[in-house]
N, C-alpha and C positions, 0 to 999 in steps of 0.2 A: 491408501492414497490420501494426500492433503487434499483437506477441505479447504476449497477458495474463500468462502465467504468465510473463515478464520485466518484464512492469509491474508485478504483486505483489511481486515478489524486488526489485525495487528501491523500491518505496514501503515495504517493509519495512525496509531499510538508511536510509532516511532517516528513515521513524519511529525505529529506534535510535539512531540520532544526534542529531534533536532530544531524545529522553530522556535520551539523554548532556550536552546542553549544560544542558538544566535541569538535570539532576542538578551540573554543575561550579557553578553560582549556590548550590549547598549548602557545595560545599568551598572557596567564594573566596568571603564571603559580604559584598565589597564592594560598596559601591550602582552603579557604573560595568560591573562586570563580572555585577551579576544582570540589570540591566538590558537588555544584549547578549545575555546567555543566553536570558534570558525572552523578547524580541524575536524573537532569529532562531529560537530553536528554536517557537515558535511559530508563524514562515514557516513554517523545515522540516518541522514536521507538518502543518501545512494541505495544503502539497505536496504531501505522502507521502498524506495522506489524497484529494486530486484525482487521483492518479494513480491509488489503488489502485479509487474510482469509475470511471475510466477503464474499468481490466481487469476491472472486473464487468460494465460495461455491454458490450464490447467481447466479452466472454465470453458473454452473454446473449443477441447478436446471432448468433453462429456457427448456423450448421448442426446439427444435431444427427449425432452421427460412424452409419458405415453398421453395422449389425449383423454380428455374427461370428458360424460356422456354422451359417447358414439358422437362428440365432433371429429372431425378430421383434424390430424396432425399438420399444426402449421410449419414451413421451415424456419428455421432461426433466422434473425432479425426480421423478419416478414412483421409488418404493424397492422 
């Protein structure tokens, strides 16, 4: 099974990189090279964003972990 808090750490690396490649459509403000930027880094966030749905869902499904020193086990989101 994926590990979510490896699906987060990497949907984050890809969201900064699609914000890197839009951001280079700023510093190369050729129609050829926004185009490509605009494009892929658009992939690249979609991605980043399907995979980081991934690790919430994948995270949501888990178990809840067993309590430590005879406290009672809280339910999830309970603060």
């Amino acid at each position: 099974m994926a590990n979510p808090l490896r699906l987060a750490r990497i949907s984050a690396v890809l969201a900064l990189l699609g914000v890197l490649l839009m951001v280079s459509s700023i510093l190369v403000p050729r129609p050829i090279p926004v185009v490509l930027a605009m494009t892929v880094g658009q992939a690249v966030g979609t991605l980043s964003l399907l995979i980081y749905l991934a690790a919430v869902f994948l995270e949501s499904r888990r178990p809840p972990a067993p309590a430590r020193d005879g406290a009672p086990a809280r339910p999830r989101g309970a603060t």
